[in-house]
C-alpha positions as CSV (number, residue, x, y, z in Angstrom):
1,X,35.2,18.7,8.6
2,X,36.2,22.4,7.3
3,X,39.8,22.0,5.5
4,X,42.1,24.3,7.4
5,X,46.4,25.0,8.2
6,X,46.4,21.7,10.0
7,X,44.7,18.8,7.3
8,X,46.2,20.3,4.5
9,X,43.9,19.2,1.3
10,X,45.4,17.4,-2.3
11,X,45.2,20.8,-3.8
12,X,47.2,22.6,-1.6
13,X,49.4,19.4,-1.0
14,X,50.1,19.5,-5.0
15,X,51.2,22.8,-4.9
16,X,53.5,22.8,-3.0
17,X,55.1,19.1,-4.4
18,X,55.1,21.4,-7.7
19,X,56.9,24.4,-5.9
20,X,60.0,22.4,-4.1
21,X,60.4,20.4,-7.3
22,X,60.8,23.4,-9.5
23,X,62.8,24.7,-7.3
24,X,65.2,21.7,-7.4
25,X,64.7,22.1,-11.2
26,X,66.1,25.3,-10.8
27,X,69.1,24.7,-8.7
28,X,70.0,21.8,-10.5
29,X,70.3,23.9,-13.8
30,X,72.1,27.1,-12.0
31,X,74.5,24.2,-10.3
32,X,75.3,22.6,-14.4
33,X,75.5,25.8,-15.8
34,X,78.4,26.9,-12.5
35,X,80.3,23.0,-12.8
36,X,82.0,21.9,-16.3
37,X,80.1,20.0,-18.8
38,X,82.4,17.0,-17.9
39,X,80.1,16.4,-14.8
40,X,77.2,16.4,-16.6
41,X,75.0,17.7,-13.3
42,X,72.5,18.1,-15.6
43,X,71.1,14.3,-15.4
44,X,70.3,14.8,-11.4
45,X,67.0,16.9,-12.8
46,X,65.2,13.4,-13.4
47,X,65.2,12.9,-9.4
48,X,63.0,15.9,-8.6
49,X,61.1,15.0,-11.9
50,X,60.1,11.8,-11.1
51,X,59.1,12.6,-7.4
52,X,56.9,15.2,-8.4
53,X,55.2,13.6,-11.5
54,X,54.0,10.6,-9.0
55,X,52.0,13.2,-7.2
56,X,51.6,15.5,-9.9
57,X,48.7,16.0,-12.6
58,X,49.3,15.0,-16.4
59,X,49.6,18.6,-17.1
60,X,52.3,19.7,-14.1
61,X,53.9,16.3,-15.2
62,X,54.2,18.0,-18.8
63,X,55.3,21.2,-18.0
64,X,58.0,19.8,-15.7
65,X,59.5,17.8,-18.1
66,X,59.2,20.6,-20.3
67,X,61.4,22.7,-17.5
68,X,63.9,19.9,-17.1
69,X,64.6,19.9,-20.9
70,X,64.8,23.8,-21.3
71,X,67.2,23.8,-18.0
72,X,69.5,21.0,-19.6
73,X,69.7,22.9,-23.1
74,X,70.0,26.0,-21.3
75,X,72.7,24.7,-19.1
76,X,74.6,23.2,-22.1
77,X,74.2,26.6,-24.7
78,X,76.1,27.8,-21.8
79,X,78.9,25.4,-20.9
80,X,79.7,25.0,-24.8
81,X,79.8,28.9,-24.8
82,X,82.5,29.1,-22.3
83,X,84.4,25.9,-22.3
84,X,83.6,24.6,-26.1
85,X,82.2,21.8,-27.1
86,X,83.5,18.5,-27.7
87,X,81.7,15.2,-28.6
88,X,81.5,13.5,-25.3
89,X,79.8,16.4,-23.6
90,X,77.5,16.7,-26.7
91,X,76.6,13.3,-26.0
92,X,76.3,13.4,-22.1
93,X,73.9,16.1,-22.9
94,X,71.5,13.9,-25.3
95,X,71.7,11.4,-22.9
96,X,70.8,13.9,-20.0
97,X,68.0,15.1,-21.8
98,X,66.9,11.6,-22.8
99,X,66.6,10.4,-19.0
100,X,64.2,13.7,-18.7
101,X,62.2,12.9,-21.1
102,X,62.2,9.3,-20.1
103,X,61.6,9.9,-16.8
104,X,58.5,11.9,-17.8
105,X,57.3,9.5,-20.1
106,X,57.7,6.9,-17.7
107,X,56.2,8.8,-14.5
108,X,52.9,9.7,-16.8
109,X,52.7,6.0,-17.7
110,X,52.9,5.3,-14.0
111,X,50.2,7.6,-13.1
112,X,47.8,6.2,-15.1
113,X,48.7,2.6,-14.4
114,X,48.0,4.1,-10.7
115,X,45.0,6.0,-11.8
116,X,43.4,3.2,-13.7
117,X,44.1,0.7,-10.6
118,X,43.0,2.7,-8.3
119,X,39.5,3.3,-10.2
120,X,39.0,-1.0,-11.0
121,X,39.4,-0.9,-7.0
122,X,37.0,1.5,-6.4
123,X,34.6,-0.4,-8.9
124,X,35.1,-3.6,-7.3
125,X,34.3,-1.9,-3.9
126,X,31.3,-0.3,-5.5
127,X,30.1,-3.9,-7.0
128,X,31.0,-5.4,-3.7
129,X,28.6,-2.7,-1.8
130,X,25.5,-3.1,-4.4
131,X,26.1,-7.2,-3.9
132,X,25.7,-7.0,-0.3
133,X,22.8,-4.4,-0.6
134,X,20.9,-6.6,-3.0
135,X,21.5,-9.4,-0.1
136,X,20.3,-7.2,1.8
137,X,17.0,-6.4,0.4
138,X,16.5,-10.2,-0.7
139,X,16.5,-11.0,3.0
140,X,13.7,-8.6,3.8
141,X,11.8,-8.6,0.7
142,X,8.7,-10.5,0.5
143,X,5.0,-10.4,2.3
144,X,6.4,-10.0,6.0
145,X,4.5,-8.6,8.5
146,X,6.6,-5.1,10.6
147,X,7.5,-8.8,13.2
148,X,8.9,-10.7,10.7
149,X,10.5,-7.5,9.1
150,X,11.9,-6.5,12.1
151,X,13.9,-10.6,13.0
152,X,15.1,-10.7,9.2
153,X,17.1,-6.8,9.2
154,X,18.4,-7.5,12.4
155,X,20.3,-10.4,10.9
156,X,21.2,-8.9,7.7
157,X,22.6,-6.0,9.2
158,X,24.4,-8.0,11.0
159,X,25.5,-9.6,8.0
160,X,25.9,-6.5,6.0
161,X,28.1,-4.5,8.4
162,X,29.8,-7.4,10.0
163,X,28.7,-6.0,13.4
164,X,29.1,-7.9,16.7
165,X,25.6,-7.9,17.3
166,X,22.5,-6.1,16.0
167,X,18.9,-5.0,18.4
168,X,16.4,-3.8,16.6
169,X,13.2,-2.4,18.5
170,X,9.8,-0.3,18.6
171,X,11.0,2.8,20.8
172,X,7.9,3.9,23.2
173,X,8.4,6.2,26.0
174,X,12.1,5.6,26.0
175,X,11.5,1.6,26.7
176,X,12.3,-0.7,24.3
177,X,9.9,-2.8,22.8
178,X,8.0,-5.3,20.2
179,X,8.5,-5.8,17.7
180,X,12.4,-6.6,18.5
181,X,14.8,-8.4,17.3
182,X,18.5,-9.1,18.8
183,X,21.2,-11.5,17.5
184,X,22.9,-11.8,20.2
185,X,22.7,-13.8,23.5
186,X,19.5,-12.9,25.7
187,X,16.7,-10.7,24.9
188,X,19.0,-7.4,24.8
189,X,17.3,-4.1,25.4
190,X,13.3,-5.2,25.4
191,X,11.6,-3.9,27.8
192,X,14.4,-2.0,29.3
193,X,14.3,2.3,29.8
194,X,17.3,3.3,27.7
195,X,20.3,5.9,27.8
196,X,19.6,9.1,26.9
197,X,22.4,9.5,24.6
198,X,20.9,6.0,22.5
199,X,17.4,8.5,22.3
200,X,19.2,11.7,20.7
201,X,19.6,11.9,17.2
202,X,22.5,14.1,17.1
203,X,22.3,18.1,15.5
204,X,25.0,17.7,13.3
205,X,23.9,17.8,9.7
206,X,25.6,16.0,6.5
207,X,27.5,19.0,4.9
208,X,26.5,18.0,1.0
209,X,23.5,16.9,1.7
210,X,22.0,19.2,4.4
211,X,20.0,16.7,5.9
212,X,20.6,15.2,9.9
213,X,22.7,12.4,9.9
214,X,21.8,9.0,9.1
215,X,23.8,7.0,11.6
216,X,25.5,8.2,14.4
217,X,27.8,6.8,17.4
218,X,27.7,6.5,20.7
219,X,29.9,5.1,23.9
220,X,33.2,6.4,22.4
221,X,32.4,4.6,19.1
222,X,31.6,0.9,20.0
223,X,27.7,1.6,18.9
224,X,26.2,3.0,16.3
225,X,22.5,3.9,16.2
226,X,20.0,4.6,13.2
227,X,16.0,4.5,13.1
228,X,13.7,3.7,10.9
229,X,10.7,5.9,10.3
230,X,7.1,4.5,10.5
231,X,3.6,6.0,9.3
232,X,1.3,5.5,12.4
233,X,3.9,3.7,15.3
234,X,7.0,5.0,17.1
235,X,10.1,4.7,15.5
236,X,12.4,1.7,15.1
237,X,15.4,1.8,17.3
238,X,18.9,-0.1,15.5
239,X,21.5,-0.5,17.5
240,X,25.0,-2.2,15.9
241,X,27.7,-3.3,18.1
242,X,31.7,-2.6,16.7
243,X,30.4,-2.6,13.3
244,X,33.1,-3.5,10.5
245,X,31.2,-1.5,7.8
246,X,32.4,2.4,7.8
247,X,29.5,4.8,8.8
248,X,28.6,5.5,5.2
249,X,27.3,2.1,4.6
250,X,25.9,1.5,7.9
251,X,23.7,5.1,6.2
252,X,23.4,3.1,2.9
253,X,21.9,0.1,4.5
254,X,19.1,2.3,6.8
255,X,18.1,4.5,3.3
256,X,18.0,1.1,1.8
257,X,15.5,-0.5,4.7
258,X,13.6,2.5,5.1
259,X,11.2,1.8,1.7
260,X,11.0,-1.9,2.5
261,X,10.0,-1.2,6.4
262,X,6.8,1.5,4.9
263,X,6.1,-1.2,2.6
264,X,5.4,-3.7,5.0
265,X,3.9,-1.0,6.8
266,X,1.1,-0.7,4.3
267,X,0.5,-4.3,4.2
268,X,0.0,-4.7,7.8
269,X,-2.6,-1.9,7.3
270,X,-4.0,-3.5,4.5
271,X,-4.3,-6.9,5.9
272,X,-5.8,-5.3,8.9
273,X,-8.3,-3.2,7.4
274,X,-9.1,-6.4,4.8
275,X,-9.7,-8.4,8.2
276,X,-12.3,-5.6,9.7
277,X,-14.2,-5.8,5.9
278,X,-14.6,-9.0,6.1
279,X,-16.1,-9.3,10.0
280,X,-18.5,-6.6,8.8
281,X,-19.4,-8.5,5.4
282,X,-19.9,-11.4,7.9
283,X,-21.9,-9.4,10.3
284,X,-23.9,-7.9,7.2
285,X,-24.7,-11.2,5.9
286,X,-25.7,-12.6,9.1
287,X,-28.0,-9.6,9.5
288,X,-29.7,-10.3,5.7
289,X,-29.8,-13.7,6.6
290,X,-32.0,-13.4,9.8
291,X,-33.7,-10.2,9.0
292,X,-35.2,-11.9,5.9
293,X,-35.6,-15.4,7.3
294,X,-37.6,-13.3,10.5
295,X,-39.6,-10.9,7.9
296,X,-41.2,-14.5,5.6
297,X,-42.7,-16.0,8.9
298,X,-44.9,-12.8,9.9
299,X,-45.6,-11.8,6.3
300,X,-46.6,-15.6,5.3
301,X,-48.8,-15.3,8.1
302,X,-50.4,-11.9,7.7
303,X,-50.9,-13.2,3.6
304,X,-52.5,-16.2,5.1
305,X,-55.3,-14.4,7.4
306,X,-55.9,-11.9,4.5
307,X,-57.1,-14.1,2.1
308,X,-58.8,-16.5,4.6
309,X,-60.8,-12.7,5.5
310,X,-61.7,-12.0,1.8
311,X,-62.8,-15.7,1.3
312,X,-65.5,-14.8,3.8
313,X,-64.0,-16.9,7.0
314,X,-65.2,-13.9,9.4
315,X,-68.2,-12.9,7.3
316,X,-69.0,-10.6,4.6
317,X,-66.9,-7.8,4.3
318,X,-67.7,-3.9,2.8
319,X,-66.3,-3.6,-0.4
320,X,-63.7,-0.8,1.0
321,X,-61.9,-3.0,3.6
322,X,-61.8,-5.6,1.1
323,X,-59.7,-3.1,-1.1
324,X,-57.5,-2.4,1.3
325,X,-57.1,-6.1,2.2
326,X,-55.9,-6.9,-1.4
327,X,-53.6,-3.6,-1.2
328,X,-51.9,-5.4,1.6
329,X,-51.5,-8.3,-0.2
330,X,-49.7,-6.6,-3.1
331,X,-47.6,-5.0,-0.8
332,X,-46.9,-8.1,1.3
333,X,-46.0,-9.9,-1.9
334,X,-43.7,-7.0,-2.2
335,X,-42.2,-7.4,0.8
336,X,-41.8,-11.2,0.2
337,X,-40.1,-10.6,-2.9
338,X,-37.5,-8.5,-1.5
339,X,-36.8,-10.7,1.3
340,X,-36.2,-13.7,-1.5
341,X,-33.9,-11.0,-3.2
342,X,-31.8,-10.0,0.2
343,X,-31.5,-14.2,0.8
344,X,-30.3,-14.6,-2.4
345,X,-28.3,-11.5,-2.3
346,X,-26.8,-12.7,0.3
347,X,-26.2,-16.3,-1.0
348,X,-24.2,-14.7,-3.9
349,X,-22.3,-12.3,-2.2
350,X,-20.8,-14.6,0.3
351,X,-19.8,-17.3,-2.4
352,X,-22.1,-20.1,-0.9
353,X,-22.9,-22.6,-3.7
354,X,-25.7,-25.1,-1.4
355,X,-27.6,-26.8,-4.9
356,X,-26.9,-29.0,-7.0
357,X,-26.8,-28.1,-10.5
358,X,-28.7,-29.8,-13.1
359,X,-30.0,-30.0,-16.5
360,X,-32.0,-27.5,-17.1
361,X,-34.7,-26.6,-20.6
362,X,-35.3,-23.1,-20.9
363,X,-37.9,-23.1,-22.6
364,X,-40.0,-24.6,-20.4
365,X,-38.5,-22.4,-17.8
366,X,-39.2,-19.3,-20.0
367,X,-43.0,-20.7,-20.8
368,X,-43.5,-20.9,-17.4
369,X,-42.5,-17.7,-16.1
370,X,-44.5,-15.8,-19.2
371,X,-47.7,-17.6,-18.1
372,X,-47.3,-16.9,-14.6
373,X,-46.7,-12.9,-15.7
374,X,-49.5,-13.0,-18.1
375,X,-52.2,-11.8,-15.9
376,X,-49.9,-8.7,-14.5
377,X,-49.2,-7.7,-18.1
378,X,-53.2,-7.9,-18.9
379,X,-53.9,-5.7,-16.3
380,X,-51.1,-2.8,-17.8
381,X,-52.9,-3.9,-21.2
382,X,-49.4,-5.0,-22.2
383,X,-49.3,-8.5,-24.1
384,X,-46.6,-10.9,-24.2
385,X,-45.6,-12.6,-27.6
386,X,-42.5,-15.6,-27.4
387,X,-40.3,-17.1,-30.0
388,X,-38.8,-19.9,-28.2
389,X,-36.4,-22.9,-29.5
390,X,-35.5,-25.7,-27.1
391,X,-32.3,-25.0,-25.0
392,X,-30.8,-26.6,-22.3
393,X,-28.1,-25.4,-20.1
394,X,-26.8,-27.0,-16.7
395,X,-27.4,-24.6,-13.9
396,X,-29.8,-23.8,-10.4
397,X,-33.2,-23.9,-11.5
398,X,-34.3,-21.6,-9.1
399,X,-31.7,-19.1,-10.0
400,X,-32.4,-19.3,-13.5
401,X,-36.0,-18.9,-13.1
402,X,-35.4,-15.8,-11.0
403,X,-32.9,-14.3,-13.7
404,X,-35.6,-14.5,-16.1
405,X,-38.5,-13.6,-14.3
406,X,-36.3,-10.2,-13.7
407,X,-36.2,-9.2,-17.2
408,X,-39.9,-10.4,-17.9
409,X,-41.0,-8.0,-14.7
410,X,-38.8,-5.2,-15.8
411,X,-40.3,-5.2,-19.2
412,X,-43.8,-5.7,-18.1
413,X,-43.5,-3.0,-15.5
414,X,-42.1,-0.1,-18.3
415,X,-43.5,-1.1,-21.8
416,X,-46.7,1.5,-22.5
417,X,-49.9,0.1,-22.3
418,X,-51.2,-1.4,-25.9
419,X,-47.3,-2.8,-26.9
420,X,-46.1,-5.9,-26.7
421,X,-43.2,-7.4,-25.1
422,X,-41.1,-9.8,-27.1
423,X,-39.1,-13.0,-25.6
424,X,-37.0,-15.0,-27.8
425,X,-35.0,-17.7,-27.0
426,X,-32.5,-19.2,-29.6
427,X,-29.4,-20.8,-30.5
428,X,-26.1,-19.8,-31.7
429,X,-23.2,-21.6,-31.3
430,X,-22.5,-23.1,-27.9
431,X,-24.8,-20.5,-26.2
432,X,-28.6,-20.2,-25.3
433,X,-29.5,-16.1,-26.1
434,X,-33.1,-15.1,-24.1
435,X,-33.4,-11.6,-26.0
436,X,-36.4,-9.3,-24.0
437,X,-37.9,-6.5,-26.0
438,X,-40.1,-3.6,-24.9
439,X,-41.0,-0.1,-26.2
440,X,-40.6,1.4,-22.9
441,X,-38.6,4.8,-22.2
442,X,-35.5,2.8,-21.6
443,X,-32.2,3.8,-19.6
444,X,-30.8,7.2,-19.7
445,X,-27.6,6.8,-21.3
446,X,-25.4,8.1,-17.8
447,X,-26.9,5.5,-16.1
448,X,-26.2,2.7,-18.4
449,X,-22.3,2.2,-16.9
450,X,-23.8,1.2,-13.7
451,X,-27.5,-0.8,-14.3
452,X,-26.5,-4.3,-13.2
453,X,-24.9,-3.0,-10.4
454,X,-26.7,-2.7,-6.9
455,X,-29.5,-0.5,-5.8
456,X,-29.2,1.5,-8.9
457,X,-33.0,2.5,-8.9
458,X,-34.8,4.7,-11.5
459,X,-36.3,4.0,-15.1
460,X,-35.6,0.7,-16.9
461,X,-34.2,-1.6,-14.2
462,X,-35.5,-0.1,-11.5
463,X,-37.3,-1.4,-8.2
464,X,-35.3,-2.2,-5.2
465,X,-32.2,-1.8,-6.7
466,X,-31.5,-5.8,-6.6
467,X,-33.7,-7.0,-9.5
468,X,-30.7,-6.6,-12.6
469,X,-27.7,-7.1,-9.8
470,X,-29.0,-10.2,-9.4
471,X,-29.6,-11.1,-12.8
472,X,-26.0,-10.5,-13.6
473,X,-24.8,-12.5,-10.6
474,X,-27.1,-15.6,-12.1
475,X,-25.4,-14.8,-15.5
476,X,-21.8,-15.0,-14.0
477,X,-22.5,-18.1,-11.7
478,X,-23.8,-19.8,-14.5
479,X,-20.8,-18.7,-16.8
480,X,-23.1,-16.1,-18.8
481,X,-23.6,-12.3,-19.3
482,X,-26.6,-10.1,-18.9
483,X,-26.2,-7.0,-21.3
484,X,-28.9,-3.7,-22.4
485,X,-29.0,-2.4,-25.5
486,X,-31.3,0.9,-27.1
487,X,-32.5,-0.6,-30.6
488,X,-32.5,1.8,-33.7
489,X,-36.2,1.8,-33.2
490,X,-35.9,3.4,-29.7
491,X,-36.5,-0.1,-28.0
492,X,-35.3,-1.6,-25.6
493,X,-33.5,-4.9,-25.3
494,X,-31.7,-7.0,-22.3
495,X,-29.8,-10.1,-23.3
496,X,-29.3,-12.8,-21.3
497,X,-26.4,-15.6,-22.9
498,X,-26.2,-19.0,-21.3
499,X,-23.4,-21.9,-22.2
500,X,-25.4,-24.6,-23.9
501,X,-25.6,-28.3,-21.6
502,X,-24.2,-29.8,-25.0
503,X,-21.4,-27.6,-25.6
C-alpha cells in the first residue's frame, strides 16, 4: 500500500517525536531561566529526553542530550546572572545536568538493548522459517512420480502453514482433478466445476518485485490459493483453509515447491519416454530375431539345391549358368553371415547370456579359423603367417571363434595382394593378446573414434557395419578389449586382450 496522511510511516512518525520533544526542551529551559534557581526546573528536561530517545535514532538521541545540556547551562548562566550564585544552586545544576546526560546515556543503552533483541528475534524467526522450509522440501524430495508429489505437498503444507486443511489438484476446464490430494475429510473438490473467483489469479502485482502475486485470498480471507506451474499439463490448483502462516510464507512455500514439482516433472517424462525405448528395443529385437531365424530356412535351402545343381543332379550344366550358380552361393553365404550377425547382434544387445561358459584354448581356436580362411586369402594371393603360444581363457566358444574370425576376415579382405597377414597370440601377464597385422590402407584417422561401433562401414572394418561391433561386444562379455592401431611402418594392427583361465 502507497504511504499517505492516514498510515503515517516511521520517518514521518520520528519527526515529529523529535519536533514535540524539542519543543518541550525549549519550554522547559525558557520556564528555568523565568523561575529561581531554587526550583531547579531545569531537571524536568530528562522527561521529554527520555521519551524521545526511545523512539529516536542514535544520532537525534545525541543531539538531544546535547540540547538538554546547553538549555540547563544556558538556563543557569542566566539565573546566576540575576540572582547570584550560591553553592546549592551550583550543585542542583551539576546534578540537573548529570540526570541529562544520564538519561541519554541510559536511553541509547536501551535502544540498542531493544535493537539487538529485536534483530536475535528476527533471526530466530528467519532460522525457524528455513527449518520448516527444509521440512518442507525433505517431505517432497525424492524419486516421486507428479501423484506421489502431489499427496506428500498437500500434507506439508499443511504442516508448514498450520492450515485447517490443504487440496491440491490438476485444474482442467475449471473441474478439479487427478492428480489430487486433500487432507481433510472426503474427497474435497475432485471432480467438482469450481468458483470463478478460486480460477482468477488476481491483477494486482507485488510492488518490489513487479511480478503477479504469489498467493492470493479468497471468501473474505478464510482461503488462500496458489498454483504450481507445469511443462506439458494444466496447472496445479492449492487451496489452504485459515492458514496460520502470513501470506509471505504461504509465497515462500509455493517458490520453494515450484522446482521440486518441474523436477518430478522431468522424471515422469523420462521414465515414460525410457518405457517407449524399451517396447521398441523389444519390438526391434523381436523383429531381428524372426527376420533372421525366417531368412536361414529359405537360404539353407536355396544353398542346398545349388550345389545339388552343380554336382550334376539335373544334368550337365553350360559353363555360364554354373557361374552364376556359384555367384549365388557367395552371396547366399553372405546373406547367411549377416543373418548369424543380426542373431547375435541381437543376443548381445538384449543382455541374454543362454551358454555355458567354458574352458576354452585359443590356439586351437585361432588354428582353426586361419585354416578355414586359408583358401579365401589364396585366392587375394594374400598368405597368412601365425605365431601362436598356448592360451586358455574361459568364455562362449562360439563367440570367441566369431570375434576372431572378424579380425582374420577384415585383414584378409584389405591387405594387398602378395603381403602377408600376421596372427600372434601370446602371453603377458594375466591376459591372452591375439595381435592381427596387415599392410592394408588402414582407417582414416576421423573415423577411428567410432570403428567398433555399429554400421560404421568404409575402409578397414568395413562390411555390414556389425563385423568390429561385434567383436568388441565378445571382448567386453568376456572381460576383454578390442583396440586398432597404425604401426610406424604404415601397418595396420587390431588387438584383441582376453583374461587368462589361470589368472
Amino acid at each position: 500500500m502507497t504511504p499517505t496522511s492516514a498510515t503515517p510511516t516511521p520517518e514521518r512518525s520520528e519527526r515529529r517525536l523529535l519536533a514535540a520533544s524539542v519543543a518541550l526542551i525549549v519550554a522547559t529551559t525558557l520556564t528555568d531561566v523565568l523561575t529561581p534557581a531554587s526550583l531547579v526546573i531545569g531537571t524536568l528536561v530528562s522527561a521529554p529526553l527520555a521519551l524521545a530517545a526511545l523512539g529516536a535514532s542514535r544520532r537525534a538521541t545525541l543531539n538531544l542530550t546535547a540540547l538538554a545540556i546547553a538549555g540547563n547551562i544556558l538556563a543557569g548562566a542566566v539565573n546566576a546572572a540575576r540572582d547570584g550564585a550560591t553553592p546549592t544552586d551550583l550543585g542542583n545544576r551539576a546534578v540537573s545536568i548529570l540526570a541529562a546526560i544520564l538519561v541519554g546515556f541510559l536511553s541509547l543503552r536501551a535502544r540498542e538493548a531493544a535493537t539487538r533483541a529485536a534483530r536475535l528475534h528476527e533471526e530466530e524467526r528467519r532460522l525457524q522459517r528455513e527449518r520448516a522450509l527444509r521440512t518442507l522440501i525433505e517431505a517432497v524430495s525424492g524419486p516421486l512420480t507428479q501423484a506421489q508429489f502431489v499427496t506428500r505437498a498437500a500434507h506439508a503444507l499443511k504442516d508448514f502453514t498450520g492450515a485447517a486443511t490443504v487440496e491440491i489438484g490438476s485444474v482442467d476446464r475449471a473441474v478439479l482433478r487427478e492428480p489430487h490430494a486433500h487432507t481433510g475429510a472426503g474427497e474435497g473438490s475432485l471432480g467438482r466445476r469450481l468458483p470463478l473467483d478460486l480460477l482468477a489469479r488476481p491483477a494486482t502485482r507485488d510492488p518490489g518485485q513487479g511480478r503477479p502475486d504469489q498467493v492470493w485470498a479468497v471468501g473474505g480471507g478464510d482461503t488462500y490459493v496458489a498454483r504450481l506451474t507445469r511443462p506439458s499439463d494444466p496447472e496445479l490448483l492449492i487451496l489452504l483453509t485459515r492458514p496460520a502462516a502470513p501470506p509471505d510464507q504461504l509465497s515462500e512455500a509455493v517458490q520453494t515447491l515450484q522446482p521440486l514439482l518441474d523436477r518430478t516433472a522431468l522424471l515422469d517424462d523420462l521414465h515414460a519416454r525410457q518405457a517407449q525405448l524399451q517396447e521398441r528395443g523389444e519390438l526391434l529385437q523381436d523383429l531381428i530375431y524372426s527376420f533372421s531365424h525366417d531368412l536361414r530356412t529359405p537360404l539353407m535351402a536355396n544353398a542346398v539345391n545349388m550345389r545339388s545343381a552343380l554336382k550334376g543332379a539335373y544334368g550337365p550344366l553350360p559353363d555360364d549358368y554354373a557361374a552364376t550358380l556359384r555367384n549365388g552361393l557367395d552371396a547366399n553365404a553372405t546373406l547367411l553371415a549377416l543373418a548369424d550377425q543380426l542373431l547375435l547382434v541381437a543376443k548381445y544387445e538384449s543382455g541374454q547370456e543362454d551358454d555355458e561358459l567354458q574352458s576354452v584354448p585359443l590356439r586351437d581356436l585361432v588354428l582353426n579359423v586361419v585354416e578355414q580362411l586359408r583358401p579365401a586369402a589364396a585366392t587375394r594371393g594374400v598368405t597368412l603367417e601365425t605365431t601362436l603360444d598356448g592360451a586358455r581363457t574361459r568364455g562362449r566358444k562360439h563367440d570367441l571363434r566369431r570375434a576372431v574370425q572378424n579380425l582374420l576376415d577384415n585383414a584378409v579382405r584389405y591387405a594387398p595382394p602378395g603381403s602377408a597377414v600376421h596372427v600372434t597370440l601370446a602371453r603377458a601377464d594375466d591376459e591372452a593378446i591375439l595381435s592381427v597385422l596387415d599392410s592394408g590402407p588402414g582407417v582414416s584417422a576421423p573415423r577411428v573414434p567410432t570403428l567398433f561401433q555399429r554400421f560404421r562401414s568404409g575402409g578397414a572394418g568395413g562390411g555390414t557395419g556389425l563385423g568390429l561391433y561385434l567383436t568388441r561386444r565378445i571382448a567386453e562379455r568376456h572381460g576383454g578389449t578390442v583396440t586398432y592401431a597404425r604401426t610406424a611402418r604404415a601397418q595396420s594392427v587390431f588387438t584383441l586382450t582376453l583374461p587368462l583361465e589361470d589368472a
